[in-house]
C-alpha positions in Angstrom: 11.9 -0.9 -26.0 8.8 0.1 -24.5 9.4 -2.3 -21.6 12.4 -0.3 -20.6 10.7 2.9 -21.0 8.8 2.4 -18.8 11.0 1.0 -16.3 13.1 3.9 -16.1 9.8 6.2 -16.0 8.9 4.0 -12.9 12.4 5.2 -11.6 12.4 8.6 -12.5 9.1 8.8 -10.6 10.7 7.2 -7.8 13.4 9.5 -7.5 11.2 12.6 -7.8 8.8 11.4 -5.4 11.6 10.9 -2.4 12.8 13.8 -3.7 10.0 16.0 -2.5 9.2 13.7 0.0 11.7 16.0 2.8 10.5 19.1 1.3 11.2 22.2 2.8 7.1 22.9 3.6 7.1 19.1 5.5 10.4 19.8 7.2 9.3 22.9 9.0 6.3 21.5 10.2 7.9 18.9 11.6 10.7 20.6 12.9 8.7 23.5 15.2 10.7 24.0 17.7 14.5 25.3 19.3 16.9 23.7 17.3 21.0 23.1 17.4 22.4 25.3 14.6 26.2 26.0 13.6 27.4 28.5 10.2 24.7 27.2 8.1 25.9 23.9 8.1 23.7 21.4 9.1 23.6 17.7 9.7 19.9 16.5 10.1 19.7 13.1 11.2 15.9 12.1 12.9 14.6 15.5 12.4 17.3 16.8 15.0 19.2 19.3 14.1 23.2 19.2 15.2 26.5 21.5 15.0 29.4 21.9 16.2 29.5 25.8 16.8 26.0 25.5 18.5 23.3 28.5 19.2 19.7 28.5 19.3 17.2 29.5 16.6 13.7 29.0 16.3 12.4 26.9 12.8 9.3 27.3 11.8 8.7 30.8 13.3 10.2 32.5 10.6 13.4 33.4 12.3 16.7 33.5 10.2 18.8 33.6 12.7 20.2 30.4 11.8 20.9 30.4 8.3 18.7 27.7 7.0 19.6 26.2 3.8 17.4 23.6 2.3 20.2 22.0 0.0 21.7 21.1 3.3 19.1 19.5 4.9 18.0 17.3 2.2 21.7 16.0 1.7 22.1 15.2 4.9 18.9 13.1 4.0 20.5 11.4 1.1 20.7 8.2 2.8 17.3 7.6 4.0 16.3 8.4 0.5 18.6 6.2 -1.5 18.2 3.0 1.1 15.2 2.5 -0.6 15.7 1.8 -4.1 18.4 -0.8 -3.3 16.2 -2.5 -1.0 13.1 -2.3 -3.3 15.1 -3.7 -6.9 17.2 -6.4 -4.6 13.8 -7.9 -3.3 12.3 -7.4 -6.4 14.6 -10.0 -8.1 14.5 -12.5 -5.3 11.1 -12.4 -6.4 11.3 -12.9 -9.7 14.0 -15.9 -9.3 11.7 -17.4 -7.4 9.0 -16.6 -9.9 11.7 -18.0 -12.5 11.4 -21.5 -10.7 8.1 -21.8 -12.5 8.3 -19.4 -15.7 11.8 -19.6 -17.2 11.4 -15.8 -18.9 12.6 -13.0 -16.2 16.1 -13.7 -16.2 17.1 -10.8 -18.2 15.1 -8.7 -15.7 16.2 -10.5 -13.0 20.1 -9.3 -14.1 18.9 -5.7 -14.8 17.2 -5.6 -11.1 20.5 -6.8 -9.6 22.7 -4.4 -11.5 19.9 -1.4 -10.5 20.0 -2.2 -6.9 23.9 -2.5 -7.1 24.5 0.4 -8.6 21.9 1.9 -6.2 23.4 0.3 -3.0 27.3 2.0 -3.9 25.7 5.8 -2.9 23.4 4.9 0.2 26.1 2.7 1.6 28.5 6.0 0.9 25.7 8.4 2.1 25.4 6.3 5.0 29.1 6.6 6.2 28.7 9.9 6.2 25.3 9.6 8.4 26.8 7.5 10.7 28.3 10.3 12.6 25.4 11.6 13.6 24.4 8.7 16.1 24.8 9.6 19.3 23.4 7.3 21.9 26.3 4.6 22.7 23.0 1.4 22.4 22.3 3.1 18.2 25.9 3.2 17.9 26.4 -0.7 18.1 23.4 -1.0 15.8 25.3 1.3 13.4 28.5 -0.7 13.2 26.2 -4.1 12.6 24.2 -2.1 10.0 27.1 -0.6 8.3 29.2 -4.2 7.9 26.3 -6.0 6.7 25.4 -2.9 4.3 28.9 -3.4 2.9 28.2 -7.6 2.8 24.8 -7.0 1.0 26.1 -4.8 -1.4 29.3 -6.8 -2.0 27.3 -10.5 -2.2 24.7 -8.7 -4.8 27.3 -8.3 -7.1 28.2 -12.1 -6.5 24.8 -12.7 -6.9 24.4 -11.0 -10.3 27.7 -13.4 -11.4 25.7 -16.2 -10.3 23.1 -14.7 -12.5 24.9 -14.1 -15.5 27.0 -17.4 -16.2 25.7 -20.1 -17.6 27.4 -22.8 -15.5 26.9 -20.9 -12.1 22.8 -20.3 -12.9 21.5 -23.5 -10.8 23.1 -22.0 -7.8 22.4 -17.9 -8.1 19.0 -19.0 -6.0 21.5 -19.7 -2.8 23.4 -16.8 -3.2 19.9 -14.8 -3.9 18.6 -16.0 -0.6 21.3 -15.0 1.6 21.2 -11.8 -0.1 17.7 -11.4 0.5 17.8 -12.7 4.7 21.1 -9.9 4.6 18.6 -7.3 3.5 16.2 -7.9 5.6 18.5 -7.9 8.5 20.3 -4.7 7.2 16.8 -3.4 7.2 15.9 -3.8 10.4 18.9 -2.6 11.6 18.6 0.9 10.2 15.1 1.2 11.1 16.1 0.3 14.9 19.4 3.5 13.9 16.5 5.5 12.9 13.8 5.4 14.5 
């Protein structure tokens, strides 16, 4: 019992932590600057601002002219803060099946990680449909189709994974499916990094 209190601490601390993490304070300081701004409605993807009804404001001077609204911005953030918790608990089992190898006791944790970074990996894959419109160079837009596919292949193949887990009969095996899981995150990774950076 105490185990799991603390694990869910650990992820309520997470959470709160990226939370504040594109805070309105950090935002405007790194956002000083003209700025693309439509109706209040704003889609900020790489600390760009973009509209479709567009006029200039300046953020971070203390102008309202453009209707700022912070709820806005960090939504339109969501993905880049949920991509990590998936990425995190996924590679955190792999781990621990490896780790399970020599110590048969983390099995139990190994199927709560998977279901975690499942459960996790449904919203940013969501979160980055919706992100994916932002892209605008034609090279980051290739990257995004790769990224998103293989988003939707990790997230489907760690719910295969956490069968493999979870029967009896199909245990011997869950440390292939773990391992292309793992090589799919990575390569997910890198792929939104190259989107978003």
């Amino acid at each position: 019992m105490k185990s799991k209190f603390l694990f869910l601490s650990f992820l309520t601390f997470l959470l709160l932590f990226t939370n504040s993490s594109f805070g309105k304070d950090d935002f405007f300081s790194k956002c000083s600057g003209k700025a693309k701004v439509a109706n209040s409605n704003l889609a900020v993807f790489n600390l760009f601002v973009s509209a479709d009804e567009e006029y200039e404001t300046q953020i971070g001077s203390g102008s309202q002219g453009g209707n700022f609204n912070l709820f806005d911005s960090i939504f339109s953030h969501m993905h880049n803060k949920l991509v990590h918790f998936p990425i995190a608990l996924l590679v955190l089992a792999y781990i621990l099946s490896l780790a399970q190898l020599r110590w048969n006791k983390f099995l139990f944790t190994i199927q709560v990680l998977i279901v975690a970074g499942f459960v996790f990996a449904i919203p940013t894959v969501i979160t980055g449909l919706f992100q994916e419109e932002l892209v605008e160079s034609a090279t980051k837009e290739n990257f995004v189709e790769i990224h998103e596919k293989l988003a939707i292949a990790t997230t489907f193949l760690s719910a295969v994974w956490f069968l493999f887990v979870a029967k009896n009969n199909l245990q011997k095996y869950h440390l292939i499916v773990g391992t292309i899981t793992f090589i799919l995150i990575l390569i997910t990774g890198f792929l939104g990094g190259l989107v978003a950076h």
